[in-house]
C-alpha positions as CSV (number, residue, x, y, z in Angstrom):
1,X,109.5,111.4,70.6
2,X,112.7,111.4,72.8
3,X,112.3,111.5,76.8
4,X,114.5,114.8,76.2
5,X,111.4,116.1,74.4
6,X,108.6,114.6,76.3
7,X,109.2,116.7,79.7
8,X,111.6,120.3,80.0
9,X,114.2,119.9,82.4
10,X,113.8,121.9,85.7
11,X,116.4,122.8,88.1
12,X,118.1,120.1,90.2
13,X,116.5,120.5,94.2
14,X,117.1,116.6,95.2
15,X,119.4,114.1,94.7
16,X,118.7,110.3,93.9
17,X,121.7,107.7,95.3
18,X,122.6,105.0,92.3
19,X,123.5,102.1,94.7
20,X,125.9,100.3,92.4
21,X,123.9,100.5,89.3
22,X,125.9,98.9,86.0
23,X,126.4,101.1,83.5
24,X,123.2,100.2,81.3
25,X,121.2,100.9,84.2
26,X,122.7,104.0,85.7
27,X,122.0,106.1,82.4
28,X,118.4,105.0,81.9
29,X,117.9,105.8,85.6
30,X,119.9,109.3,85.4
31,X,118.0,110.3,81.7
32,X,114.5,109.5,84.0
33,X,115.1,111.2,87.1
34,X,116.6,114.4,85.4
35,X,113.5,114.9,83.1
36,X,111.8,116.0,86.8
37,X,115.2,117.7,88.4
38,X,116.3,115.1,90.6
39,X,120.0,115.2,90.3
40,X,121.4,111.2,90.1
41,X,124.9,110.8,91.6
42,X,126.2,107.0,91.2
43,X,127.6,105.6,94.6
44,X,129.9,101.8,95.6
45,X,131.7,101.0,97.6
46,X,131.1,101.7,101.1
47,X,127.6,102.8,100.1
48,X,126.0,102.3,103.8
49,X,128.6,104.3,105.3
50,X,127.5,107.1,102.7
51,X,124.2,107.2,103.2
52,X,123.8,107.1,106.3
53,X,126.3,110.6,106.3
54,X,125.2,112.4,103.5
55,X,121.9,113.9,102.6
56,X,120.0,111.9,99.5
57,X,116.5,112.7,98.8
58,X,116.1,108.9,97.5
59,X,118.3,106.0,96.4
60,X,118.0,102.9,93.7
61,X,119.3,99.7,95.1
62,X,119.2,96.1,93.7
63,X,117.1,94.0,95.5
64,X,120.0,91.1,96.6
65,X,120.9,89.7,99.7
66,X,123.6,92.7,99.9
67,X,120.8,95.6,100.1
68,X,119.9,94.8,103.8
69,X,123.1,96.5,104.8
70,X,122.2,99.6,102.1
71,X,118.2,99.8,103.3
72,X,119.5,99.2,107.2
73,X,122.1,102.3,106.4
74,X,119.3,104.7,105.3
75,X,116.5,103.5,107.9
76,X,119.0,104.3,110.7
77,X,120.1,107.7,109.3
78,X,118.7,110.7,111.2
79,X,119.3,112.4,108.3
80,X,118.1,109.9,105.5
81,X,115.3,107.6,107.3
82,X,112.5,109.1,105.4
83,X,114.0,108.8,101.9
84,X,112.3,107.2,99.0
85,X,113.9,103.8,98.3
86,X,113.5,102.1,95.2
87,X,114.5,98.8,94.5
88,X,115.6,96.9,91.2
89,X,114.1,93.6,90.5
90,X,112.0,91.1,89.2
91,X,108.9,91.3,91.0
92,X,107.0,92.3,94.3
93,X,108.0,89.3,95.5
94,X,111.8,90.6,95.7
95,X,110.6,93.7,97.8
96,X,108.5,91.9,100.7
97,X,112.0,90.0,101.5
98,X,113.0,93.5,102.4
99,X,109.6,94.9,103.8
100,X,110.7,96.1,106.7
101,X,112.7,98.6,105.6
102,X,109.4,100.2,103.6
103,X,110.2,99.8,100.4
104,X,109.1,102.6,98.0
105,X,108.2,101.5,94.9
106,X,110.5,99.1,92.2
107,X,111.9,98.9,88.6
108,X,111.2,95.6,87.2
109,X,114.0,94.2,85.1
110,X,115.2,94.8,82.4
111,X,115.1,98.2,82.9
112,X,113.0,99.8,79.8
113,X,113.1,103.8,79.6
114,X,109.5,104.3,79.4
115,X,108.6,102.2,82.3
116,X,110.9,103.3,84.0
117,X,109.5,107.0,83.4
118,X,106.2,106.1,84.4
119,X,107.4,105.0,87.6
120,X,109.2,107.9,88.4
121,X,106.5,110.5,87.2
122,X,104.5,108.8,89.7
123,X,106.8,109.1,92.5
124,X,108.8,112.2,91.8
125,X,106.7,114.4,93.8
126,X,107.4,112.5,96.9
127,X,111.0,112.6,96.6
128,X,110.9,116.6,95.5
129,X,108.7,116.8,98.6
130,X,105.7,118.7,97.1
131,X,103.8,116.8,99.5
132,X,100.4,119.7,99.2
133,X,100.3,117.3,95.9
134,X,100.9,114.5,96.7
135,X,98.8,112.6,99.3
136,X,99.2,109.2,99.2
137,X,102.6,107.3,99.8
138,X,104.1,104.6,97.8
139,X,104.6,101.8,100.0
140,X,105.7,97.9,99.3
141,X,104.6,96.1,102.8
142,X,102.7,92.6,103.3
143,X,98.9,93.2,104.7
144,X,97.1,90.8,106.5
145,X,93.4,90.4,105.5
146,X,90.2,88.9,107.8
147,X,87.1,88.5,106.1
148,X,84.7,86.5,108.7
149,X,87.3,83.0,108.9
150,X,88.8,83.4,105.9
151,X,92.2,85.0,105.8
152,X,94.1,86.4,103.1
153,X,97.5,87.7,102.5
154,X,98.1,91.1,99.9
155,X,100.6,93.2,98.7
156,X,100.0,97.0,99.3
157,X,100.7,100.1,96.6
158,X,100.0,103.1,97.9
159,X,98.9,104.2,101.2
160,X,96.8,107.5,102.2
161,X,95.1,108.3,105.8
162,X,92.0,107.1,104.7
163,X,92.7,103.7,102.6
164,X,95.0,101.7,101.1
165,X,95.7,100.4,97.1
166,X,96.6,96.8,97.3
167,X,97.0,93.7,95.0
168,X,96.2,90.0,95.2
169,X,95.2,86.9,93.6
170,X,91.9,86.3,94.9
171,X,89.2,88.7,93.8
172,X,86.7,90.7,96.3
173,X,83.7,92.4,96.1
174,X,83.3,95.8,96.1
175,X,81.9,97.2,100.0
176,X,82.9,94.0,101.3
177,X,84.0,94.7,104.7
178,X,87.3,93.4,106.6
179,X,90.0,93.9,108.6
180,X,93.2,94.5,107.6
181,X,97.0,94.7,109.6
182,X,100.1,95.6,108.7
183,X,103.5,97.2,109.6
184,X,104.8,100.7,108.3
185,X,108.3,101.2,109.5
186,X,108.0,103.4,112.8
187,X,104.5,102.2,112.7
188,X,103.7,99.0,114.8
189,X,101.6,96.8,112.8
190,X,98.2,97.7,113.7
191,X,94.3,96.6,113.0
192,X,91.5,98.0,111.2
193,X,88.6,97.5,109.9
194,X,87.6,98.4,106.5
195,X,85.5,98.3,102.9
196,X,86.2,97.5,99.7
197,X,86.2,100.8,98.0
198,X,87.1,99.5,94.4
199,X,88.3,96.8,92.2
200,X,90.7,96.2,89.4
201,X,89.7,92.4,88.3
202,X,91.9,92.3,85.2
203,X,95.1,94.5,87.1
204,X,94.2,92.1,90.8
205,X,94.3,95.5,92.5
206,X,91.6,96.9,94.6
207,X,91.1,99.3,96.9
208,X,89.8,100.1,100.6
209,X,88.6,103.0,102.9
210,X,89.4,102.4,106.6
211,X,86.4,102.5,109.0
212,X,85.7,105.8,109.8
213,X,84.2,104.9,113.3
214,X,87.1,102.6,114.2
215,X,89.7,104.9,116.1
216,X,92.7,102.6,115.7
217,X,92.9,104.7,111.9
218,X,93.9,108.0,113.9
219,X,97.5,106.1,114.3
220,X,97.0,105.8,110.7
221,X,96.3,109.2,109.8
222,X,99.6,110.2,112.6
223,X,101.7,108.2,110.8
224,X,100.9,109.5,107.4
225,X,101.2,113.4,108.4
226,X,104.9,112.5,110.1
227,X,106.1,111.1,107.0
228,X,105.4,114.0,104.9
229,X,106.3,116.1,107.0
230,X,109.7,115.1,108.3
């Protein structure tokens, strides 16, 4: 079964940047996005001076030392600051050298098409902004962990107003409790407490619920609500 068959095509309402894609790249990208009607338009050049004028609901960039001036471009555009960025790379590890710019989610490489579907399926609805659907927000950012004196360091998924996806190395136990800071672009890195919620052992994913009684999570929940909504 093709991707052409898999999903129908819907009409184009949001437009995904190709931030000096190579050819081989560029069509797997555009055959993926267009199987959820986000239009692809392939940008070089003066990129950053492009995005930061013209209206893009997301952009693919590849995660090398030149991308800082791309992300920097989009983060500072009143117009673009909220988009979805993807990066291209080899691992998470590429992404947290750009963490400050809140990273959205990335393609590993080589780009594969149904990976690369995947990935997109999962994120389309932020970038089409059917946010009703879509509550929690991909988000590549380093988090902090406390557990009595020991400290750890993750890597977080997704985030929601009431918890957070996150993977790392060392294994937890479910309802252990914590507390956790981090940094979300136009939100200060902040502390909470919270539990274990759940646990992938074989994935080194795991989940948590922030502290319900701890009111530094309101700034949590603010921050949430003004992304998907701007």
């Amino acid at each position: 079964m093709t991707l052409a068959t898999q999903i129908p095509n819907r009409k184009a309402n949001a437009r995904a940047a190709l931030v000096d894609m190579k050819e081989t790249s560029r069509l797997i990208l555009s055959e993926c996005f267009r199987q959820f009607g986000i239009e692809t338009v392939a940008v070089s050049g003066l990129s950053a001076d492009r995005l930061k004028k013209e209206k893009f609901e997301a952009c693919v960039v590849k995660l090398t030392p030149g991308a800082e001036t791309v992300m920097d471009a989009v983060r500072s555009s009143p117009s673009n600051n909220r988009m979805v960025i993807y990066g291209v790379g080899g691992s998470v590890q590429d992404a947290m050298k750009f963490s400050k710019y809140g990273i959205n989610a990335v393609f590993n490489e080589p780009l594969e098409r149904q990976t690369a579907l995947k990935l997109v399926r999962s994120t389309q609805m932020l970038v089409l902004h059917e946010f009703r659907r879509y509550v929690r927000i991909p988000i590549i950012t380093e988090v902090d962990i406390a557990i009595g004196e020991k400290k750890f360091k993750a890597t977080s998924k997704e985030i929601s107003s009431g918890g957070m996806s996150l993977k790392m190395a060392e294994t937890l136990n479910a309802g252990e409790a914590m507390e956790v800071s981090f940094a979300l672009l136009t939100l200060p890195r902040i502390w909470v407490k919270a539990n274990v919620s759940w646990r992938n052992q074989a994935k080194g994913t795991f989940g948590i619920r922030f502290d319900q009684q701890d009111e530094r999570r309101r700034k949590i929940k603010q921050w949430v609500e003004a992304y998907l909504e701007s």
